[in-house]
N, C-alpha and C positions, 0 to 999 in steps of 0.2 A: 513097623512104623513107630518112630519115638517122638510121640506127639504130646501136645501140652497134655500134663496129667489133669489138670483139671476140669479142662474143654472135656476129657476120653470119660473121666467120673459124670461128668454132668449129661452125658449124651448115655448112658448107661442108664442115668435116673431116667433121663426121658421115653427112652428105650422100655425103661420098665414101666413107666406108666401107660405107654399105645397098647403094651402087650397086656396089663392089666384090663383095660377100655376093650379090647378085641376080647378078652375072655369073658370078661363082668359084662359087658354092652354096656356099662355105665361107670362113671368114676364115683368111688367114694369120698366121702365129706374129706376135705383137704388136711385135716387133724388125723383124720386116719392113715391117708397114706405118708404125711410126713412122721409122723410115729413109727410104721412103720420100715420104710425109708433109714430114720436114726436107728433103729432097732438092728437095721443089717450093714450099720457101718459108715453111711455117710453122715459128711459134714450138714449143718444148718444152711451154710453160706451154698453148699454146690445146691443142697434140694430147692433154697431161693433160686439161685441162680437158672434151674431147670427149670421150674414156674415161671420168671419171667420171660426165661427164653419162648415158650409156647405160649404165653399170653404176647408178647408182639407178633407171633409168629396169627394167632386166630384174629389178632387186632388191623394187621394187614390183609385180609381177606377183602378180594371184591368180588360179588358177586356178577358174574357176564353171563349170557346166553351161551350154551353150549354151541360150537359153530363145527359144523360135519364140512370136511374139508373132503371138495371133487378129487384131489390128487395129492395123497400123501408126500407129505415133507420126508427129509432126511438131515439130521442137525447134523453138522462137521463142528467139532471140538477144537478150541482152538488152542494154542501150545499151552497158556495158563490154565484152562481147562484141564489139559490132558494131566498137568502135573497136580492138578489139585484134585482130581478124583482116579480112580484106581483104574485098573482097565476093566475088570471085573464090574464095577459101578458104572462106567462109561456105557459099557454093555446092557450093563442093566436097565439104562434110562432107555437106552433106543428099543429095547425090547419090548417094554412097557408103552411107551410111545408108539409102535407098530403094532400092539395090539388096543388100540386105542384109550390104554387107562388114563396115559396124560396128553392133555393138547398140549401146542407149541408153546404157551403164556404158564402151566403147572412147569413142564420141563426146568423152564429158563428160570423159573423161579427157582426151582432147588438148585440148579446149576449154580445161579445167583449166589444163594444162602451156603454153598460148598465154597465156592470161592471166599466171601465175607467170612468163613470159618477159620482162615489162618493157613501157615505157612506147611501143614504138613499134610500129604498124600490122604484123603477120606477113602478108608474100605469100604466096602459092600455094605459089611454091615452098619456101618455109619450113615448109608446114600439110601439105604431101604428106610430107615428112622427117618432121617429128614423127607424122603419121599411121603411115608405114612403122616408126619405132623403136616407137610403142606397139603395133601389129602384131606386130613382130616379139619384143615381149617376150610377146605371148599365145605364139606358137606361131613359132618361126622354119621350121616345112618348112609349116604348113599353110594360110600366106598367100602363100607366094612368089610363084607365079603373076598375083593379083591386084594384090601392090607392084608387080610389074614390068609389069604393064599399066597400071596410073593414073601411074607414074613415068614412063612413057613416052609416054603420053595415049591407049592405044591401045583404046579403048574397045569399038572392034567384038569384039575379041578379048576383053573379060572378057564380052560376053554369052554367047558361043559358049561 
């Protein structure tokens, strides 16, 4: 994938903040982690640029009633879809979805936010980060568990 290098920095910073929040259970004071952040390299501008990407991302949050659906869906990707996230990711959403992590309205939201990301192919590892921020903008204590099993591939352990 030779993708904007800035978008791939910036989703790295974000990237390290969910996985900070999964290990911490909590974020520290934002001088800390932009310190730290410059400290391994990044620019001012990308670690702004990751703060406000996840603060539109928690500021678009609506809160719905969870709705248990009689007859599960099955989402068909459609051809801009298919080119804007990987198969791998494609994969990933529906799996997640059949095991009911995301309903139909989380789904189309990251699908949404993949598409809005630009012109190049999102990996796995790209669709699991934006998975975990729109997670975590429903409910940050009531997914943790789950982020931290598909962020870590441990599958066995979100059946149980």
């Amino acid at each position: 994938m030779t993708g904007n290098p800035l978008k791939e920095r910036v989703l790295a910073i974000v990237s390290i903040i969910a996985q900070y929040v999964m290990d911490e259970r909590q974020l520290p004071a934002d001088s800390d982690i932009v310190e730290e952040l410059l400290a391994s390299g990044y620019e001012a501008e990308e670690i702004d640029a990751a703060f406000h990407w996840m603060e539109s991302l928690s500021l678009r949050r609506v809160d719905r009633p969870t709705k248990s659906l009689a007859i599960p869906s099955q989402r068909i990707f459609t051809g801009e879809e298919c080119q804007a996230l990987s198969r791998e990711a494609r994969g990933f959403l529906v799996q997640l979805r059949q095991l009911g992590i995301l309903d139909d309205e989380i789904q189309e939201d990251i699908i949404q936010k993949a598409l809005n990301m630009g012109e190049d192919e999102l990996a796995l590892k790209d669709v699991k980060t934006l998975t975990a921020l729109s997670l975590f903008a429903r409910s940050q204590h009531e997914w943790l568990r789950e982020v931290d099993c598909f962020m870590e591939d441990d599958w066995a352990r979100m059946y149980h």
